[in-house]
C-alpha positions as CSV (number, residue, x, y, z in Angstrom):
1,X,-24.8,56.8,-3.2
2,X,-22.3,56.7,-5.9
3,X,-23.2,55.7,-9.3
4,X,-21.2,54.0,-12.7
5,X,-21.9,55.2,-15.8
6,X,-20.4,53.0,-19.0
7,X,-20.0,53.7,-22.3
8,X,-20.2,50.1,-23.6
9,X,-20.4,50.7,-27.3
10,X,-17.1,52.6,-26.9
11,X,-15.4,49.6,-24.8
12,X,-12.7,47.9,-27.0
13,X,-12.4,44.6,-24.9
14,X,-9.2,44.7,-22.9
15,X,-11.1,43.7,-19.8
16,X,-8.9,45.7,-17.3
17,X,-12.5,46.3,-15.4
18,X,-13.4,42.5,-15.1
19,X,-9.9,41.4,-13.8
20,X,-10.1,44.1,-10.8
21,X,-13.4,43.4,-10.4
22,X,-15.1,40.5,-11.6
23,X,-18.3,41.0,-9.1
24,X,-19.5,44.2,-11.0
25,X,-18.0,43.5,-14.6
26,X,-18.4,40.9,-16.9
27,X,-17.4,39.8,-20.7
28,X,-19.8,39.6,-23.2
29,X,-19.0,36.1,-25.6
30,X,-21.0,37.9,-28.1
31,X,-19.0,40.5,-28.6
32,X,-16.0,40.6,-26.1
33,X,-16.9,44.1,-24.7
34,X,-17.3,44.3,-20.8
35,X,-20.9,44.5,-19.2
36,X,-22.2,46.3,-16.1
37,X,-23.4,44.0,-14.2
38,X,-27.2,45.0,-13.2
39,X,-26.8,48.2,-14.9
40,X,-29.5,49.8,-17.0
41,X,-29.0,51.4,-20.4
42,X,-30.7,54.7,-21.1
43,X,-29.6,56.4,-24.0
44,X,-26.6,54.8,-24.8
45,X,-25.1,54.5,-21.3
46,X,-25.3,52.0,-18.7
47,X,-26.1,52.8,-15.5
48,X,-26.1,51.4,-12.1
49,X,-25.8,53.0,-8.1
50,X,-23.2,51.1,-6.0
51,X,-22.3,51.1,-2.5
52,X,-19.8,52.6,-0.7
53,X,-17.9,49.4,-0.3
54,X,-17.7,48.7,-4.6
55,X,-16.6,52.2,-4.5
56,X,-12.3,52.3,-4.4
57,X,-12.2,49.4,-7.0
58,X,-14.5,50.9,-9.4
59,X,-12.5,53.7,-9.3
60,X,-9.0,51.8,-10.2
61,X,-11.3,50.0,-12.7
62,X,-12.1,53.4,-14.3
63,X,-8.8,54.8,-13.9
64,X,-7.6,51.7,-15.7
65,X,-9.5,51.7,-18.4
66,X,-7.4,52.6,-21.3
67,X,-10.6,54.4,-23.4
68,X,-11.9,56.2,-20.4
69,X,-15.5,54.9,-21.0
70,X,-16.1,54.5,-17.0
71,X,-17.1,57.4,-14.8
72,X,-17.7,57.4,-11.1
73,X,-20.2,60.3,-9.9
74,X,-20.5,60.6,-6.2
């Protein structure tokens, strides 16, 4: 199953992931970087296994994102 890996202390806000796909991203009000949703954090990077269906928008959301902080591993 493929997996997302975020680097959130790298993100700088612009919250391309959230507006292609709110279900798996969200904004933080405390600091207006985006969060995995359901990922876990181990050492520094979130983490979380999708399915195949979350897949092709992931990958435009990691394609769009303008730091390149989101990787898709298959």
């Amino acid at each position: 199953m493929p997996k997302i890996l975020h680097q959130r202390g790298k993100c700088i806000g612009c919250n391309l992931c959230y507006e292609i796909w709110p279900v798996r991203w969200r904004i933080s009000r405390a600091d207006g970087k985006c969060t995995l949703v359901d990922g876990i954090e181990k050492k520094g990077v979130w983490q979380v296994v999708i399915s195949e269906d979350e897949l092709s928008l992931n990958q435009k959301a990691a394609q769009a994102c303008p730091v390149k902080i989101i990787k898709i591993i298959d």
